[in-house]
C-alpha positions as CSV (number, residue, x, y, z in Angstrom):
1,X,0.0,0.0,0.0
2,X,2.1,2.9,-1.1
3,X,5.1,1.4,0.0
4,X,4.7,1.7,3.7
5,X,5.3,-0.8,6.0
6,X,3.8,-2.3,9.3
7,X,4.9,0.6,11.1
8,X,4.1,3.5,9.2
9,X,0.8,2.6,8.9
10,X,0.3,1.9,12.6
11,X,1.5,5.5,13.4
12,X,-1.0,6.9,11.2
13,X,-3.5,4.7,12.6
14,X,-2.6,6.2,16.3
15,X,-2.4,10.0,14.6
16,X,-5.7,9.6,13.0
17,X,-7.2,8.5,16.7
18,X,-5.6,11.6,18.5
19,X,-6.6,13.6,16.3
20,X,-10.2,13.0,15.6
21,X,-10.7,10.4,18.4
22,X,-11.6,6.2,17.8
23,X,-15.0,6.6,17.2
24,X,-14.5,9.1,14.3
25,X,-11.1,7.6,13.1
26,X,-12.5,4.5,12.6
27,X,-15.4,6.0,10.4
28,X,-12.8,7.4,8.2
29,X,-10.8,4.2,8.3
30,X,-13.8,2.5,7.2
31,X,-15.0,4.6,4.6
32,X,-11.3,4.6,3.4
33,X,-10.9,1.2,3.0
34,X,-14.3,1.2,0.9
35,X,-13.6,3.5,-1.3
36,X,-10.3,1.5,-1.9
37,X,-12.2,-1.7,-2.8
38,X,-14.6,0.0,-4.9
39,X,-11.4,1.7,-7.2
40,X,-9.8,-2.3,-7.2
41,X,-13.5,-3.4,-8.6
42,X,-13.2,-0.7,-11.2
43,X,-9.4,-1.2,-12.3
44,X,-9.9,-4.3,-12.2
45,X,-13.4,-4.0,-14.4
46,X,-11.8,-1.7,-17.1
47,X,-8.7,-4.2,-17.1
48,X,-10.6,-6.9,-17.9
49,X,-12.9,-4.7,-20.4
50,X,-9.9,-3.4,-22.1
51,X,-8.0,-6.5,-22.9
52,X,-6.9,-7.5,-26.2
53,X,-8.7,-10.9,-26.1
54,X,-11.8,-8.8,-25.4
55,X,-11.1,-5.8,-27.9
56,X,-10.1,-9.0,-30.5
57,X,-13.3,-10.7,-29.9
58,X,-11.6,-13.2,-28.4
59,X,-13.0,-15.3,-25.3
60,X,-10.2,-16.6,-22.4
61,X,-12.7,-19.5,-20.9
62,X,-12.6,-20.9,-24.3
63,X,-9.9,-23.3,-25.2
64,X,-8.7,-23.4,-28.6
């Protein structure tokens, strides 16, 4: 994730809970890690749409 490790992201973890408290923190946290599925859905959609076996015609499940 970015290149951070174990440790970075624990400290940003603790400085988003003094900041804005647990309670809020872990709203953002949770609404962060949402948003970051929904973009991995969507790359991951638009990858899949714009493959050359697709844009070809070409389908992977079948075998030749």
């Amino acid at each position: 994730m970015f290149g951070f490790g174990f440790l970075e992201i624990g400290l940003l973890i603790l400085l988003l809970v003094v900041l804005f408290g647990a309670r809020r923190a872990g709203d953002m946290l949770r609404r962060g890690m949402e948003i970051h599925g929904q973009v991995n859905r969507a790359r991951s959609d638009l990858r899949s749409f714009f493959s050359i076996d697709t844009l070809l015609g070409r389908n992977r499940d079948r075998k030749p």
